[in-house]
N, C-alpha and C positions, 0 to 999 in steps of 0.2 A: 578670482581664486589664486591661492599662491602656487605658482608653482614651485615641486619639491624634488628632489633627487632620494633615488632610494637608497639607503644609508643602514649600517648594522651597528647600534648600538655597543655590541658586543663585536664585533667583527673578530675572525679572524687575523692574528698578527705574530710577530716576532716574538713579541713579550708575553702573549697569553694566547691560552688553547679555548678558550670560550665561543660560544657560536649562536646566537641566537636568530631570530628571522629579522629581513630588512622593514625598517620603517620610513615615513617622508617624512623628510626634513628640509626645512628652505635651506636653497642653497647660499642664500646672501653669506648666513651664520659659517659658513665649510670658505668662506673665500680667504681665511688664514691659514688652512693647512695646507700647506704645499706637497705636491706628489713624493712620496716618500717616507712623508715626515710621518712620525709617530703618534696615532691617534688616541688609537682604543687601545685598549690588555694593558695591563700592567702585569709581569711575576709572576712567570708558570702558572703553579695550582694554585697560588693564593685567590686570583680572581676568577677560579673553577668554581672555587669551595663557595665562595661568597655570592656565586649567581647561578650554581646548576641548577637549585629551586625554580629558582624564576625560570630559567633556560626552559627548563620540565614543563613548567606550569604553562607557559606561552604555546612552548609545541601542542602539549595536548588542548588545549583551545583550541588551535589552529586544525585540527583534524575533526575536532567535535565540530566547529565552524561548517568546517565543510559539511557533513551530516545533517546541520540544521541547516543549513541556507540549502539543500535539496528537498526539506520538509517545507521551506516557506515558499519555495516557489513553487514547488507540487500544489500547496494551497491556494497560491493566487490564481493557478486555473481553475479553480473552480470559486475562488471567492473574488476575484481580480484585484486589478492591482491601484484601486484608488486610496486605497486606505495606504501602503507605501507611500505610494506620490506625495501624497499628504502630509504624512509625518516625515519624509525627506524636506521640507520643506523649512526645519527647524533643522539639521544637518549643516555642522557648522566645520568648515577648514580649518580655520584660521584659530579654534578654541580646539582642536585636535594637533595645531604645530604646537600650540603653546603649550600643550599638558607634555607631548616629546620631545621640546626644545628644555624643562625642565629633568624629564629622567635620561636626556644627554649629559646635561650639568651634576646631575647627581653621579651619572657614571664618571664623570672626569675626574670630578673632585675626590672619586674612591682611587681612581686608575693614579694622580698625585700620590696618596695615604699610601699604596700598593707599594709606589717607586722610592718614597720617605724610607719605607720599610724595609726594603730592599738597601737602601741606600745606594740610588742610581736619583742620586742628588742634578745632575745636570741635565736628567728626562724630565725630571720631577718637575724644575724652573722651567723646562719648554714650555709642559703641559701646563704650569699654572700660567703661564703667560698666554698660554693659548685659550685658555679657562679666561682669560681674565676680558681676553677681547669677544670673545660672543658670548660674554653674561653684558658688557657695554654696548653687543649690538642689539641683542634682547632688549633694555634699557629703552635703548631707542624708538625700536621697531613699540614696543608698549604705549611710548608717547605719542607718537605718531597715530596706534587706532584710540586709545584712551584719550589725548589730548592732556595738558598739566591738569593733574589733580591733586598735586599739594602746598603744603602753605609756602614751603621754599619756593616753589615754583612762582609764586602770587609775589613773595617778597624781590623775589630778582627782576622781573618784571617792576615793579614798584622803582627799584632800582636804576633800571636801566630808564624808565621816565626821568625823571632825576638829573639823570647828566646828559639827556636829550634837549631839558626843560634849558639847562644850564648852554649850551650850546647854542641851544636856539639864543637865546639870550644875548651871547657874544655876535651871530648873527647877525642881530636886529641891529644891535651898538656897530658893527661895520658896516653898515646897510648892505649887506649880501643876502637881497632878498630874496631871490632861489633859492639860495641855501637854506634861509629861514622857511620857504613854503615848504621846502622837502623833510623838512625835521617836523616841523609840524603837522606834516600827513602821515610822520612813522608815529608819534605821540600817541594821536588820535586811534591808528590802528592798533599798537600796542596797549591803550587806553581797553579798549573791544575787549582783547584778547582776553587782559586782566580782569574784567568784568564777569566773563563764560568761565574763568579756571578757577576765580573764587567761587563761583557757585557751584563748581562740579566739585572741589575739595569741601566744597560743605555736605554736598551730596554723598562725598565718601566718607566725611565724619561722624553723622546724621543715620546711615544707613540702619535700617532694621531690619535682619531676614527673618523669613521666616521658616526658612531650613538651614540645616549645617554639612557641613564638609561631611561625606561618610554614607550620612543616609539615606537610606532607601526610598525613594519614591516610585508614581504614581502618575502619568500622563494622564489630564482628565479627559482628553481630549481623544488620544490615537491608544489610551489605555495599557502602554506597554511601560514595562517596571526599569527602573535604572537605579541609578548612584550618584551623589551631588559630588563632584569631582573640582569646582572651580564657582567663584561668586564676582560677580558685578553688580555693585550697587544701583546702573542704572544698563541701559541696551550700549556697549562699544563696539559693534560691528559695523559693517560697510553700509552706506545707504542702499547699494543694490540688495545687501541680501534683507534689510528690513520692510524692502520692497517685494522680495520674494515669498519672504515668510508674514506677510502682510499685518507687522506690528502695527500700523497706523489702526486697526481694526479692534486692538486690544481694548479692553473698558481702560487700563491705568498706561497703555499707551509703553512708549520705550522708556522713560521716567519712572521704574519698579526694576527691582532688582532682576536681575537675568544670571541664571545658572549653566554652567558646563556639567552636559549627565554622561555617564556612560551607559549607553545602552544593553540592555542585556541581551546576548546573542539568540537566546532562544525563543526573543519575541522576533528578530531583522537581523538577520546580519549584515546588511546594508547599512544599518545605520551606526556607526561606531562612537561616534559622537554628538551629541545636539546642544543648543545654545537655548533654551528652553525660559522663557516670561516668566514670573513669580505663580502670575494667575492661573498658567496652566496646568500648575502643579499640589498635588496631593500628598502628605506623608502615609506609610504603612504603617499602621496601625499593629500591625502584628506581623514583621518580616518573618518569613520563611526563612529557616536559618540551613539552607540549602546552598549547592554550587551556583554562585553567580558565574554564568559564560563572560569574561572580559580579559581580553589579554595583558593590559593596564591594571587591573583590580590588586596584583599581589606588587608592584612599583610603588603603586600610591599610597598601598595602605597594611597597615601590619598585619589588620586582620578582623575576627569581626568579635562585636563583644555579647554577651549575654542579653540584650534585646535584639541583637538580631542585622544593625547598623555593622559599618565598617569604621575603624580607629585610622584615622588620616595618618601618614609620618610625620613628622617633627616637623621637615622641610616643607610641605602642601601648606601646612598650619601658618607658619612660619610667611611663607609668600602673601596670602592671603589674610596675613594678621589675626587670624582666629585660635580662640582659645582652646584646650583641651577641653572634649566633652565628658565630664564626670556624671556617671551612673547613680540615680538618688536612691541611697541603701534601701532596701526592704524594710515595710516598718513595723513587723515581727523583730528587725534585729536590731532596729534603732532602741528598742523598749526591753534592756534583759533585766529588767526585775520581773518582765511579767511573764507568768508559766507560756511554755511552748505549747 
C-alpha cells in the first residue's frame, strides 16, 4: 500500500482564499516543493470563483457521507459485515492516488493560467517547472506498475540490443571474454523484456471495452452502483492485491480489461474506490438520473447527459485516449419529413 501524506488540493495560501478538504497524496510526487515554496491558489478570487462549486459540492458529500456511513453500519448489525469484507476486497489505493494525482495536475496547471493572468510571470515558471517534474514522476511511477506498453518503448529497446549486439562484437574481436559474457546476459534479458512490452502494447492496441469513461454501472457481484472513472486494458496492480482480490479465480483471469469505479456513497462509504474485472460488471440499463454521493464525481466530470451517464472532461478522455461519447439522436428526429 502506498503510503500518502494528507494534502489540500485547494489549500489555503498567500495567493488564494480557497479551502477544500485534505486528500492522500504520495509523498514521492511533494519531494519538489520545498517548505515555503508556493504550491496551491493562485490570485485572490480568481480561483474562488473557479472552484467554490466544487468546494460546495465536496463539503456537502462529506457531511451526507457521514450520515450514510451511520446507516451502513447501523445495517451491518443486523445484516453483518461479510458482504463489506467482500467487496473491500476490490478496493484499490494505488487506482484512488492516480485518479488525485491527476486533479492535482489539473489544479496546477489552472493555478499557472491564474498566475499567466495575473501576470506574476516568475510564480507562473516555478509552478510550471514544478508541474513539470511530478507529471515526470507520474510518468514513471505508471511504468513502473504498467510496465512499457508502447511501441516507442519496443523500439528503444530494439535499439539498445543493437549497440549491445555491436559491443559485444568488439568484445569477442579483443578476446575480452567477460565482458563479452556480461553483454550477452544483458542482450538476452533485454531480449525478455522486449518480448512482454510488445505483447502488452498490443494488448493496449487491440483493447475492447465494453464500458466507457462516465458510466454508470452495476457490481454483479456485491451489487452496488458506481461510475467508470479509469480503463485498463488488462489487470496493472500489485500481485499481492491480485492475490487478495483473488483474480486467478476470474473465468478471463487478469488478461480482460480492469476498470477504476467510484463507488457510490450510499451503497459504502468505505469503499471510495475499486479496481473492478470486466466480468464483474454490468451496464444500467436505465440510470437513475439522481444525486450520485462521490466527492470526485464533479472533478472528473462535467456532468451527466440525458441517458442518465456522466460526460468525462476533456483531460480523463484525453489520459485514457478515449473518444467523446455521442448520444444516437432520437429516431422521431432523425426522420422530419415524417408527422410527429
Amino acid at each position: 500500500m502506498v503510503r500518502g501524506t494528507y494534502m489540500s488540493i485547494l489549500a489555503t495560501s498567500r495567493y488564494c482564499g480557497s479551502v477544500s478538504g485534505p486528500i492522500c497524496v504520495s509523498r514521492r510526487y511533494f519531494g519538489h516543493f520545498t517548505e515555503g515554496s508556493t504550491v496551491f491558489g493562485m490570485g485572490s478570487q480568481c480561483c474562488w470563483n473557479q472552484y467554490r462549486k466544487r468546494i460546495s459540492f465536496v463539503q456537502q458529500h462529506t457531511d451526507i457521507a457521514r450520515g450514510l456511513d451511520l446507516r451502513v453500519k447501523a445495517g451491518r448489525l443486523f445484516k453483518g459485515g461479510e458482504h463489506e469484507e467482500s467487496a473491500g476486497m476490490e478496493r484499490s489505493e494505488s487506482a484512488n492516488e492516480d485518479i488525485l494525482m491527476l486533479i492535482f495536475q489539473l489544479d496546477m496547471t489552472m493555478q499557472v493560467q491564474c498566475a499567466l493572468n495575473l501576470e506574476q510571470y516568475d510564480i507562473a515558471k516555478k509552478l510550471r517547472d514544478k508541474l513539470t517534474k511530478v507529471e515526470s514522476e507520474v510518468m514513471k511511477d505508471k511504468k513502473s506498475r504498467r510496465g512499457s506498453a508502447s511501441k516507442n518503448d519496443v523500439q528503444d529497446m530494439a535499439f539498445r540490443i543493437l549497440r549491445l549486439r555491436a559491443d559485444l562484437l568488439n568484445a569477442v574481436q579483443s578476446e575480452s571474454y567477460s565482458v563479452a559474457a556480461n553483454i550477452r546476459d544483458q542482450i538476452s534479458k533485454i531480449e525478455s523484456e522486449s518480448v512482454a512490452a510488445s505483447v502488452r502494447a498490443q494488448a493496449y492496441e487491440d483493447a475492447q471495452y465494453a464500458f466507457r469513461l462516465g458510466q454508470r454501472v452495476k457490481h454483479k457481484v456485491f451489487e452496488y452502483h458506481g461510475v467508470i472513472c479509469g480503463i485498463d486494458p488488462v489487470c496493472c496492480e500489485s500481485t499481492s492485491w491480485m492475490e487478495n482480490a483473488k483474480v486467478e479465480k476470474l473465468s478471463r483471469g487478469p488478461d480482460q480489461p480492469f476498470y477504476q469505479v467510484l463507488v457510490d456513497l450510499s451503497a459504502d462509504t468505505n469503499l471510495l474506490v475499486t479496481y473492478v474485472p470486466e466480468e464483474n460488471l454490468d451496464a444500467v440499463s436505465e440510470p437513475e438520473r439522481n444525486v450520485f454521493y462521490h466527492p470526485y464525481i464533479s472533478l472528473l466530470f462535467y456532468g451527466m447527459d440525458t441517458a442518465g451517464d456522466f460526460i468525462p472532461i476533456k483531460e480523463l478522455r484525453e489520459k485514457y485516449k478515449r473518444p467523446r461519447h455521442e448520444l444516437p439522436n432520437d429516431e422521431e428526429e432523425e426522420k422530419p419529413g415524417e408527422d410527429a
